[in-house]
C-alpha positions as CSV (number, residue, x, y, z in Angstrom):
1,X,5.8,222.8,-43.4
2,X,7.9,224.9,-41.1
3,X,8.4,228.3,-42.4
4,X,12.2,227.5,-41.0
5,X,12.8,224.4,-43.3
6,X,15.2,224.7,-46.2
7,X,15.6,222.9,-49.4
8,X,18.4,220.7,-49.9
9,X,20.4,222.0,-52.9
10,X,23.5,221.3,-54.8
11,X,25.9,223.5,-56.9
12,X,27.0,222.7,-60.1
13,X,30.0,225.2,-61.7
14,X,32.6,224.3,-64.7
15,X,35.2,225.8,-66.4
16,X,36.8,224.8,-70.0
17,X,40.2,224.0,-68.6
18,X,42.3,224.0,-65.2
19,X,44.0,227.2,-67.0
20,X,41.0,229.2,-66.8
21,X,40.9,228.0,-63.1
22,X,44.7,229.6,-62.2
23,X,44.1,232.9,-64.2
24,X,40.3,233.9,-64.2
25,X,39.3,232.6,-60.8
26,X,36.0,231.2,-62.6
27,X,35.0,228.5,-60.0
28,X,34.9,230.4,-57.4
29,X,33.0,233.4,-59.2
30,X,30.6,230.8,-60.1
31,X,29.8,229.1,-57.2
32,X,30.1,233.2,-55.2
33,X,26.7,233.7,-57.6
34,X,25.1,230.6,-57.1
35,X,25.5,230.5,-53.2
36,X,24.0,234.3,-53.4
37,X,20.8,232.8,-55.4
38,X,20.4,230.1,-53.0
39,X,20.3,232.6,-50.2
40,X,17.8,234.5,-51.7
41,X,15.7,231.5,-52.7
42,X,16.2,229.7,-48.7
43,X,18.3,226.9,-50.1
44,X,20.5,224.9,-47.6
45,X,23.6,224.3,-50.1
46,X,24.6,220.8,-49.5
47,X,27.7,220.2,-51.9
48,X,29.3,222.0,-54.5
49,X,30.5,219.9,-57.9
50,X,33.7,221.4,-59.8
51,X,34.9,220.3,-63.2
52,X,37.4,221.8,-65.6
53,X,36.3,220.2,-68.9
54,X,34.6,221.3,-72.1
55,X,31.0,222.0,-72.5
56,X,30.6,219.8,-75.8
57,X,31.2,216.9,-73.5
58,X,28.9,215.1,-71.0
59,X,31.6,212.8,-69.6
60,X,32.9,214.7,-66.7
61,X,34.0,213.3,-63.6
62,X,32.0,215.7,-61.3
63,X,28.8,215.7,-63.0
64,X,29.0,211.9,-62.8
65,X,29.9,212.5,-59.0
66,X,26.5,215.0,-58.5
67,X,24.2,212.5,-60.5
68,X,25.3,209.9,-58.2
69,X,24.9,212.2,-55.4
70,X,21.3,213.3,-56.5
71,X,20.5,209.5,-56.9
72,X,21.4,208.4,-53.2
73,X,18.6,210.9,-51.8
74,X,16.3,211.0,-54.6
75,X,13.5,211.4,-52.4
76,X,14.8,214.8,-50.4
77,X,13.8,216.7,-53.8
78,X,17.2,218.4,-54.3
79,X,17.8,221.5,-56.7
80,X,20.5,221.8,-58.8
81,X,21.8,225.3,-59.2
82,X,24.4,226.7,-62.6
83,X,25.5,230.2,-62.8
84,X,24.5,230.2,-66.5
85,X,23.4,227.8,-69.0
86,X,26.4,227.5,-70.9
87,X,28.0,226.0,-67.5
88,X,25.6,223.0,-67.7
89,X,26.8,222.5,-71.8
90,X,27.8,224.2,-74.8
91,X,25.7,222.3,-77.5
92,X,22.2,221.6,-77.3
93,X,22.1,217.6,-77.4
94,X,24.6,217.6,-74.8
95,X,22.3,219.8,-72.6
96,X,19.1,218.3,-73.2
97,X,20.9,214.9,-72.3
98,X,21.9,216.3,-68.9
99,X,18.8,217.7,-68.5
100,X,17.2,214.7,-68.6
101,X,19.9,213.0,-66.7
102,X,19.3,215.5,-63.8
103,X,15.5,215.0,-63.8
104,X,16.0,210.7,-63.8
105,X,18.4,211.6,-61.0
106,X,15.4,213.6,-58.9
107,X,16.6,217.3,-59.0
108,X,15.1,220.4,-60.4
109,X,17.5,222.4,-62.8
110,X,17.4,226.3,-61.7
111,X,20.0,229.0,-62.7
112,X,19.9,232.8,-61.5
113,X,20.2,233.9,-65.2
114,X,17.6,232.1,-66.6
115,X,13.7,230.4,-65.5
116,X,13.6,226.5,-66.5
117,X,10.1,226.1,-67.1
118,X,7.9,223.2,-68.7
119,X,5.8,225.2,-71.2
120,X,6.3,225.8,-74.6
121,X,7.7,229.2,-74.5
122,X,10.4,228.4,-71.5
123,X,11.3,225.5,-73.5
124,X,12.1,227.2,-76.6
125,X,13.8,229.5,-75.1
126,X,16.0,227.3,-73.3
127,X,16.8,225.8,-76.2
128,X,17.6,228.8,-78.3
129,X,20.5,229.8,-75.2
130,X,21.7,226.3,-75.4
131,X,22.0,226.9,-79.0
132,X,23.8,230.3,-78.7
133,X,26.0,228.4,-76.0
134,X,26.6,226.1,-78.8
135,X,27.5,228.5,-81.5
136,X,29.9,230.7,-79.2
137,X,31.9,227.3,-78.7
138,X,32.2,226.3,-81.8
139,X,32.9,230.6,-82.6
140,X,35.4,230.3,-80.0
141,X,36.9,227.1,-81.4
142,X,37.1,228.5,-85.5
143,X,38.7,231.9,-84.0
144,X,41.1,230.0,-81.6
145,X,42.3,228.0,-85.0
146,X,42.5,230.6,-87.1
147,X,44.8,232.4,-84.4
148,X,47.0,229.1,-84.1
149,X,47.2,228.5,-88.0
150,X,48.6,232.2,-88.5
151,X,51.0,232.5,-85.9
152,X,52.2,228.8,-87.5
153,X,52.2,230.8,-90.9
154,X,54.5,233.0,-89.3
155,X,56.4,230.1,-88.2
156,X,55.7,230.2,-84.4
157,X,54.5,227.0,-83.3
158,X,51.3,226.9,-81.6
159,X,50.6,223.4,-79.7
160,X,52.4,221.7,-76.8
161,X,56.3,222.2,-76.8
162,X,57.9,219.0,-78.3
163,X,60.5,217.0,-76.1
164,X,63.5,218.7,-75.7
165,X,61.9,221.9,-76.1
166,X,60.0,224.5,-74.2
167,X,58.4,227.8,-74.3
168,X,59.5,231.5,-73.5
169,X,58.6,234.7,-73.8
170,X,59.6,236.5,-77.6
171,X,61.0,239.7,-77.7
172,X,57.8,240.6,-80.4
173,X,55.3,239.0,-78.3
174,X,53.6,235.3,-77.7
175,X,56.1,232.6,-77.1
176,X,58.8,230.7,-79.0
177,X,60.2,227.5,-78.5
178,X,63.5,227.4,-77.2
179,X,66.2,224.2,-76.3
180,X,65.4,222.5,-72.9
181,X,68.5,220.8,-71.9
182,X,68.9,218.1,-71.0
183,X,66.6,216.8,-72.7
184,X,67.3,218.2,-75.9
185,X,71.0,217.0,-76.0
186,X,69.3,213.4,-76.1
187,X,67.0,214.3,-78.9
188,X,70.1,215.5,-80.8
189,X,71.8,212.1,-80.0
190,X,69.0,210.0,-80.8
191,X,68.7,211.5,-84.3
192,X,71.9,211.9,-85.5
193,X,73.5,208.5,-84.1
194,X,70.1,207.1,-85.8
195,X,71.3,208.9,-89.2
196,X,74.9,208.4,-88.9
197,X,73.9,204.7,-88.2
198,X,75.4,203.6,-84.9
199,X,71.9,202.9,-84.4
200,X,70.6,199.9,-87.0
201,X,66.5,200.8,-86.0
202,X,63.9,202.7,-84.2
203,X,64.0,199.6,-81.9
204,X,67.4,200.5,-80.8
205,X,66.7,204.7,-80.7
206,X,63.9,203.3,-78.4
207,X,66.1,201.2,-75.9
208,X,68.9,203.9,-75.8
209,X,66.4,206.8,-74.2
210,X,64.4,204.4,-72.3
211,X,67.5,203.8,-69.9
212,X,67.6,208.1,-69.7
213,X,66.3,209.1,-66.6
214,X,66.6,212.7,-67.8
215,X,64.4,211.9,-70.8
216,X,60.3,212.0,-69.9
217,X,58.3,209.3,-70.0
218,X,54.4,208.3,-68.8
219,X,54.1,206.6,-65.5
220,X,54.3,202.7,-66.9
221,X,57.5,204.0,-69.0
222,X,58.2,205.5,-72.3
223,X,55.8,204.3,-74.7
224,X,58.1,202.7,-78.1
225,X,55.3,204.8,-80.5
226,X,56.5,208.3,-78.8
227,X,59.8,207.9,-79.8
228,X,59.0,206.6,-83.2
229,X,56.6,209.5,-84.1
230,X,59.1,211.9,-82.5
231,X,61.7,210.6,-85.1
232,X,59.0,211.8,-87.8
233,X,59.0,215.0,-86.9
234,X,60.7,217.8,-88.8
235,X,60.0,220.8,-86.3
236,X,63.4,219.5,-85.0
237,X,65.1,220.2,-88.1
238,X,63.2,223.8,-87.8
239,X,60.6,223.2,-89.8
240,X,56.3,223.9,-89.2
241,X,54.4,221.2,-90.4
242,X,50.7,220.6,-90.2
243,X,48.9,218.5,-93.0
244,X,45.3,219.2,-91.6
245,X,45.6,222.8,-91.6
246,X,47.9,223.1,-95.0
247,X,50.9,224.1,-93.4
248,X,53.8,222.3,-95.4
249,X,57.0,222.3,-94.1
250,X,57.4,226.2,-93.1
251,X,60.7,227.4,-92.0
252,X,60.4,227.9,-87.6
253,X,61.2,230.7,-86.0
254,X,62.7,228.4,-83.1
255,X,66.6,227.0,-83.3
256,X,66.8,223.8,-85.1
257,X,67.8,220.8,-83.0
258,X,69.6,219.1,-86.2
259,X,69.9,219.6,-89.8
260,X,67.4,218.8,-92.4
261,X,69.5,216.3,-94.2
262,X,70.0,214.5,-90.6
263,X,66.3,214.6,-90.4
264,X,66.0,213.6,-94.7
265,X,68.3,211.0,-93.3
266,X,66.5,209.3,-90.7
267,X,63.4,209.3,-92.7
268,X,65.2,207.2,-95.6
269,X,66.7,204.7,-92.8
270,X,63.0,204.3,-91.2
271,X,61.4,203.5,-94.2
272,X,64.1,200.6,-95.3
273,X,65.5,197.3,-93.7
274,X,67.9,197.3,-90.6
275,X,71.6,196.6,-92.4
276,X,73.0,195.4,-88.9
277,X,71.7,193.5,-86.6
278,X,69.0,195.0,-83.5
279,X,67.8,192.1,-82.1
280,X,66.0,192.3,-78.7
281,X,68.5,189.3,-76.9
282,X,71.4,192.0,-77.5
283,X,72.4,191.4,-74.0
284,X,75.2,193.5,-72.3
285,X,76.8,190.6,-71.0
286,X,77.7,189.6,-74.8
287,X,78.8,193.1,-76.7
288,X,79.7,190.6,-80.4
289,X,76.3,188.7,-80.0
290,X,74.9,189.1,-83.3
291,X,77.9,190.6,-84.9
292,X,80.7,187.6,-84.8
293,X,79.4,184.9,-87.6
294,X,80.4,181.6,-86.8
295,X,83.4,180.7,-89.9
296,X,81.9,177.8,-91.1
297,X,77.8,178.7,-91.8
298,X,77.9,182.2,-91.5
299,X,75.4,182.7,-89.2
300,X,75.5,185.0,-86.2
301,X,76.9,183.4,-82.8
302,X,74.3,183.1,-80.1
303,X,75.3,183.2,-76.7
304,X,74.6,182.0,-72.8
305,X,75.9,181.5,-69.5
306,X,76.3,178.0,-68.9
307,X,75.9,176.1,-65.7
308,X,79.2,174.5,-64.1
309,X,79.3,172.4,-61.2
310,X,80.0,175.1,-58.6
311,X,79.2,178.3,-61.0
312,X,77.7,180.0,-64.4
313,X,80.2,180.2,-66.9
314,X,79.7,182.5,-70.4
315,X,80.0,180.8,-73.5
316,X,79.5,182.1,-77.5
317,X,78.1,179.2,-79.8
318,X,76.6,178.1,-82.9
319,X,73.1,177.5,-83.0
320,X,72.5,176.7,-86.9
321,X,71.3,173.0,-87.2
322,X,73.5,171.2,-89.9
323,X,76.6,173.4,-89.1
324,X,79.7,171.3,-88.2
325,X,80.5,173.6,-85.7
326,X,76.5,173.2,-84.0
327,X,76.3,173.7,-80.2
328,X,80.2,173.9,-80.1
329,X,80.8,176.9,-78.0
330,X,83.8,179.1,-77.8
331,X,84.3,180.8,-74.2
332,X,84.0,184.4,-74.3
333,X,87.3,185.2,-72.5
334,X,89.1,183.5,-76.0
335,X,86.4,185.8,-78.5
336,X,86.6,188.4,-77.0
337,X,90.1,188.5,-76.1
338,X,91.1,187.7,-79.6
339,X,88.8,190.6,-80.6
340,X,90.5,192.9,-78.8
341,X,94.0,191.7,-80.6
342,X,92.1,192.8,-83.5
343,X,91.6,196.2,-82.7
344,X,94.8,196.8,-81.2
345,X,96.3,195.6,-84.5
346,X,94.4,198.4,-86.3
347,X,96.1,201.0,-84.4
348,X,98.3,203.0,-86.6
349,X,102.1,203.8,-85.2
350,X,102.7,207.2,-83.8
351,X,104.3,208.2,-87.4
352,X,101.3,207.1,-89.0
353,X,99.1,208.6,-87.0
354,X,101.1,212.0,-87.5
355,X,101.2,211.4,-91.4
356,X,97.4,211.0,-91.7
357,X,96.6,213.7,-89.3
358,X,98.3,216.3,-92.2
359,X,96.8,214.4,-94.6
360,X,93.6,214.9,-93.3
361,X,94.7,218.6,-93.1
362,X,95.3,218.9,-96.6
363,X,92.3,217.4,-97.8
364,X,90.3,220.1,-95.5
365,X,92.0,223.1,-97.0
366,X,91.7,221.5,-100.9
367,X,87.7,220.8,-100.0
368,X,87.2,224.5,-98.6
369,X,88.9,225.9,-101.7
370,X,86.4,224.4,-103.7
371,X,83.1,225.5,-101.6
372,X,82.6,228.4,-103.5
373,X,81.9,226.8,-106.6
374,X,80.2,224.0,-104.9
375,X,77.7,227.1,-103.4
376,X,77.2,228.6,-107.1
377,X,76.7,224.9,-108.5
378,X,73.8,224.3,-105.9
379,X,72.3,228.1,-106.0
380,X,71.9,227.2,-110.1
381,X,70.3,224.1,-108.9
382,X,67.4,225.8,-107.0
383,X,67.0,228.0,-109.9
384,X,66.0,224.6,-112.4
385,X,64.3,223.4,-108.9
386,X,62.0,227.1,-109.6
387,X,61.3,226.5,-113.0
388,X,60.7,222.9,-112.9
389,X,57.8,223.8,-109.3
390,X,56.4,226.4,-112.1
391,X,56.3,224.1,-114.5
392,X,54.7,221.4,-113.0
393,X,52.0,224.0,-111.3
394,X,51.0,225.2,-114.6
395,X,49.9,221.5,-115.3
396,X,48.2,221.3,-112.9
397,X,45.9,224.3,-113.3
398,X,45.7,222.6,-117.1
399,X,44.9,219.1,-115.3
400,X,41.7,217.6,-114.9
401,X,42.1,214.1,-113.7
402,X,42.6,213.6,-109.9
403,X,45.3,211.0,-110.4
404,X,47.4,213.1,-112.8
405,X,46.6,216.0,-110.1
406,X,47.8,214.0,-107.3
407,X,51.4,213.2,-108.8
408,X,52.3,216.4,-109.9
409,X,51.2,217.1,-106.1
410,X,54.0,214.6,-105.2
411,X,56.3,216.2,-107.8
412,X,56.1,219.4,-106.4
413,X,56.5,218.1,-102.6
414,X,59.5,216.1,-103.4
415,X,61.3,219.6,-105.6
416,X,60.5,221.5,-102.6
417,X,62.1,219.4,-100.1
418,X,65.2,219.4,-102.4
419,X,65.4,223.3,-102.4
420,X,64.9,223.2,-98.6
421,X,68.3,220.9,-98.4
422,X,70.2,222.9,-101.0
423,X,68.8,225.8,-99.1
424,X,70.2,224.5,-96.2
425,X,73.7,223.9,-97.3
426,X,74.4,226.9,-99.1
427,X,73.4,228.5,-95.8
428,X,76.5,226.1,-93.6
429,X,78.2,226.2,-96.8
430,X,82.0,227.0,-95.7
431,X,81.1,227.3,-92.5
432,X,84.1,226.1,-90.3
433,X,85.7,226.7,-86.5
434,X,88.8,228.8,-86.6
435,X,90.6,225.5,-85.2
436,X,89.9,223.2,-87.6
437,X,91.6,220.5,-85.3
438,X,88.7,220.6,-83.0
439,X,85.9,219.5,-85.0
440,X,88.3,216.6,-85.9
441,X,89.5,215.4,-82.6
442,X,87.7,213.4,-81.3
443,X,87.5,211.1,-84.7
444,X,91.2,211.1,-84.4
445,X,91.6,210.2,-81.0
446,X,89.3,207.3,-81.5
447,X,91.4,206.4,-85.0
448,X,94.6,206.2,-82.9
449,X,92.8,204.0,-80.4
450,X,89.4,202.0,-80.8
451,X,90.1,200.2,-77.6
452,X,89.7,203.2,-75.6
453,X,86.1,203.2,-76.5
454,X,85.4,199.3,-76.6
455,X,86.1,199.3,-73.0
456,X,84.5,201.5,-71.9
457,X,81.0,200.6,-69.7
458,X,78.5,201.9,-71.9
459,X,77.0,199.1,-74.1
460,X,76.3,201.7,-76.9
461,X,79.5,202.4,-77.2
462,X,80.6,198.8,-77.5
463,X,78.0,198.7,-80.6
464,X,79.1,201.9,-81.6
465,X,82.9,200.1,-82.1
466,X,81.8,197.6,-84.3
467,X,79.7,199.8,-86.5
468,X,82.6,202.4,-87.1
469,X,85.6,200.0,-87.4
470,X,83.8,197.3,-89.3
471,X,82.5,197.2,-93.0
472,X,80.9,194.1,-91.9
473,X,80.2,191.3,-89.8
474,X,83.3,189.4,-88.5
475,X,83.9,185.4,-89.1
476,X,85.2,183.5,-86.5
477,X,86.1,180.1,-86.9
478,X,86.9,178.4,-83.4
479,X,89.7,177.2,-82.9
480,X,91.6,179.3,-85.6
481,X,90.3,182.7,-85.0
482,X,89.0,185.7,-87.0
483,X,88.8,185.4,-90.7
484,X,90.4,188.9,-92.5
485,X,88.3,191.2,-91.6
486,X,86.4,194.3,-93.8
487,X,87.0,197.9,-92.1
488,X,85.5,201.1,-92.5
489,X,87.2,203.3,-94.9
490,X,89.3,205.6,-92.4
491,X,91.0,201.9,-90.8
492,X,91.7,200.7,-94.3
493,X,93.5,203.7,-95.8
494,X,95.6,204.0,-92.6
495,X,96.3,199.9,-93.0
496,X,97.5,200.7,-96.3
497,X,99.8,204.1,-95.7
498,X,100.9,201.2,-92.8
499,X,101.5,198.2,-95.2
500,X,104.3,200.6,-97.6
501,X,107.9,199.0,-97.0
502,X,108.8,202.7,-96.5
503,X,106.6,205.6,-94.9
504,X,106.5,208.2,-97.6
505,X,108.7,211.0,-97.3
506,X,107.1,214.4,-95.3
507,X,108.6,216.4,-98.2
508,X,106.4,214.0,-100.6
509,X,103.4,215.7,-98.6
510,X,104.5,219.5,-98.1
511,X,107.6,221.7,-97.1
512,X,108.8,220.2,-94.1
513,X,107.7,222.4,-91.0
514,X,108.8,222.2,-87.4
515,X,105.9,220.4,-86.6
516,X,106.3,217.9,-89.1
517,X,110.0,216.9,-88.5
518,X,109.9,216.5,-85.3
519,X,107.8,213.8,-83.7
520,X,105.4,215.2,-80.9
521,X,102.4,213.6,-79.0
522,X,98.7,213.9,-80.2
523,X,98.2,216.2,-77.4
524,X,100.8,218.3,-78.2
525,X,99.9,218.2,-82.1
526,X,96.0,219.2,-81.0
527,X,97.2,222.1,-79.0
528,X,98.4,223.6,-82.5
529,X,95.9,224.5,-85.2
530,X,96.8,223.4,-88.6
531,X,95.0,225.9,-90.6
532,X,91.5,227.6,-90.7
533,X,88.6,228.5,-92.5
């Protein structure tokens, strides 16, 4: 053999993750070392292999890549060169399986830290660094859990940032999460239209952020179990929660994206029965689908766009076998332009509109006089909560049956989430803008006028009308029109100050000010406060 030839050889180098290949540089140190050895040895290096996966695992895309390599040109005798044996694998089965692998692929395993031999003594010794390699992993991975439970003791949390949130630097070190617009303005949304029910179902959070471009998604779309399990969640309400680890429900250190009784909220609406309808065949093109019942079976309308002779044309119908109204449509020009009569009938006149807005200002300065011994009432309350937690964890320590255990367990949970929402209320407890006129605005301006909403382009906020005007469904009979329909409680107190033979007097109400007796616009009415907090 010419003194000249050189041995084909390949490098093998890994790294835990591609973090470790940004900061530490720990490729390229690797394969520096092994290019060095195979210098030294007369090695022709061939290819390098790269991955950036852990050691416990022998599925890696590169290794797979090499064996295949090594396969190809068995018969060339190639060597296979690692920096150390903890680059091959951290665990012992999952080195002696590459091991073998290597072998059944025709190279010879050689490292500049360590001899691979086939007697006795080489191979124990082999296998006592793959079991070190083993131990630091698994060393590594108890210390790096430890370090991630305590800082989510401490209220910090400790895995990927959630949507709608990401991480910064905090002022005592480590990061914190903090908002992420504008995403987390869509998180908001979600939740608290989903408590507030505007939406019926998770179905309907799911098809209200899949049409956000601004909200993330995979690459095939935005998966409908993401946004159910992010509805689950209470770090949004500001809360650190880990089952595995025994973290239960810790207060964050991060802002809160809503309140705890939003989140309380949602949770009760997930686990019962949509009230309203959220049916799939919602289509835009028919904003009553599903709401309008026809007058005679009431059941919901269906709808379609029927063929003419030259065009498509779109009806409402009935599609309830047996009904004496079956397959007789109604056009949708005639529904929905009686519909919007409706609403425009439940606009109140500019003096009733004035009269309920210092109503409403009334009521807000008698409820704030009463917040203080609404706070005492609910700080007494977590008091009995204490005594009753105590109570029921000296059973416990009494108890010997699992099952009795377990619902005193329950017991406890279910006290502490209490305190956490009278907790939270004492805290916003009077808590109020110096304009009290702004918080309520915008509910007034869409009391003095639904319609503005209901034509506006967005299909949620079509839905959104009928679930704030409406008690219930509406029954529509055709030919005749809508039945009496059931509003919402602001409508039908403003229908009923509207129904008097005479307005009530503004001195039944309160001294008459200059604001009172003389009529202005909403505008002008907005741009004066009528009391603070």
């Amino acid at each position: 053999m010419p003194s000249s030839y050189q041995i084909p050889a390949v490098i093998y180098c890994r790294v835990s993750d591609a973090k470790q290949i940004r900061d530490g540089n720990g490729l390229e140190s690797q394969e520096t070392r092994c290019r060095e050895y195979a210098r030294h040895r007369n090695y022709a290096v061939q290819s390098v292999f790269k991955d950036d996966m852990s050691g416990r695992s022998i599925e890696r895309p590169a290794m797979k890549e090499m064996l295949s390599y090594l396969r190809r040109r068995r018969s060339q005798g190639y060597v296979v060169i690692i920096d150390d044996i903890s680059r091959l694998a951290r665990g012992l089965e999952a080195h002696l399986s590459l091991r073998n692998s290597i072998e059944e692929a025709g190279g010879k395993l050689e490292s500049p830290s360590i001899e691979f031999g086939q007697d006795s003594d080489s191979i124990l010794v082999e296998n006592l660094l793959a079991s070190v390699a083993q131990h630091h992993r698994e060393k590594n991975g108890e210390q790096t859990k430890n370090r991630m439970r305590a800082r989510m003791q401490n209220g910090f949390w400790a895995f990927q940032s959630p949507v709608g949130y990401e991480y910064k630097r905090a002022p005592g070190g480590g990061k914190i999460l903090v908002r992420k617009e504008p995403e987390a303005s869509l998180v908001i949304e979600a939740f608290e239209s989903f408590a507030s029910g505007r939406f019926q179902s998770t179905l309907e959070v799911h098809r209200f952020l899949e049409v956000k471009p601004e909200f993330p998604r995979r690459a095939n779309g935005l998966p409908f179990q993401t946004v159910y399990d992010m509805l689950q969640r209470p770090i949004y309400a500001g809360f650190i929660h880990h089952e595995d680890w025994g973290i239960n429900m810790i207060a964050a250190q991060h802002e809160a994206l809503i309140s705890y009784e939003t989140f309380l909220k949602v949770q009760e609406r997930m686990n019962q029965r949509a009230k309203a309808p959220a049916r799939k065949d919602l289509h835009e093109d028919f904003p009553l689908r599903g709401f309008v019942c026809c007058g005679h079976c009431n059941q919901p309308y269906t709808a379609a766009w029927t063929k003419g002779r030259s065009s498509y044309y779109p009806y409402y119908l009935c599609d309830t076998k047996g009904c004496i109204a079956y397959r007789k449509s109604v056009r949708r020009a005639d529904l929905e332009g009686e519909f919007e009569g409706l609403l425009k009938k439940l606009e109140p006149s500019e003096e009733l509109f004035h009269l309920s807005f210092h109503l409403f200002k009334d009521m807000w300065e008698g409820k704030m006089k009463s917040v203080n011994k609404h706070k005492q009432h609910m700080e007494k309350e977590i008091q009995n909560t204490d005594k009753e937690v105590e109570n029921y964890l000296s059973r416990i320590v009494e108890a010997s049956h699992p099952r009795v255990i377990s619902t005193y367990e329950k017991k406890i949970d279910s006290l502490e989430s209490r305190k956490r929402l009278l907790q939270e209320k004492i805290q916003n407890c009077g808590r109020a803008t110096q304009d009290p006129s702004g918080v309520y605005r915008t509910a007034f301006e869409f009391l003095k006028s639904p319609m503005n909403l209901w034509v506006s382009d967005k299909f949620e906020d079509k839905r959104a009308v009928l679930k704030l005007v409406f008690a219930e469904q509406l029954s529509y009979v055709r030919g005749e029109g809508y039945r009496t329909a059931k509003t919402s409680l602001p409508f039908t107190l403003t229908s009923n100050l509207g129904s008097k033979k005479r307005m009530v007097g503004v001195t039944g109400i309160e001294p008459v000010t200059p604001s009172m007796s003389t009529k202005c616009s909403p505008a002008e009415l907005y741009a004066h406060p009528v009391g603070s907090v």
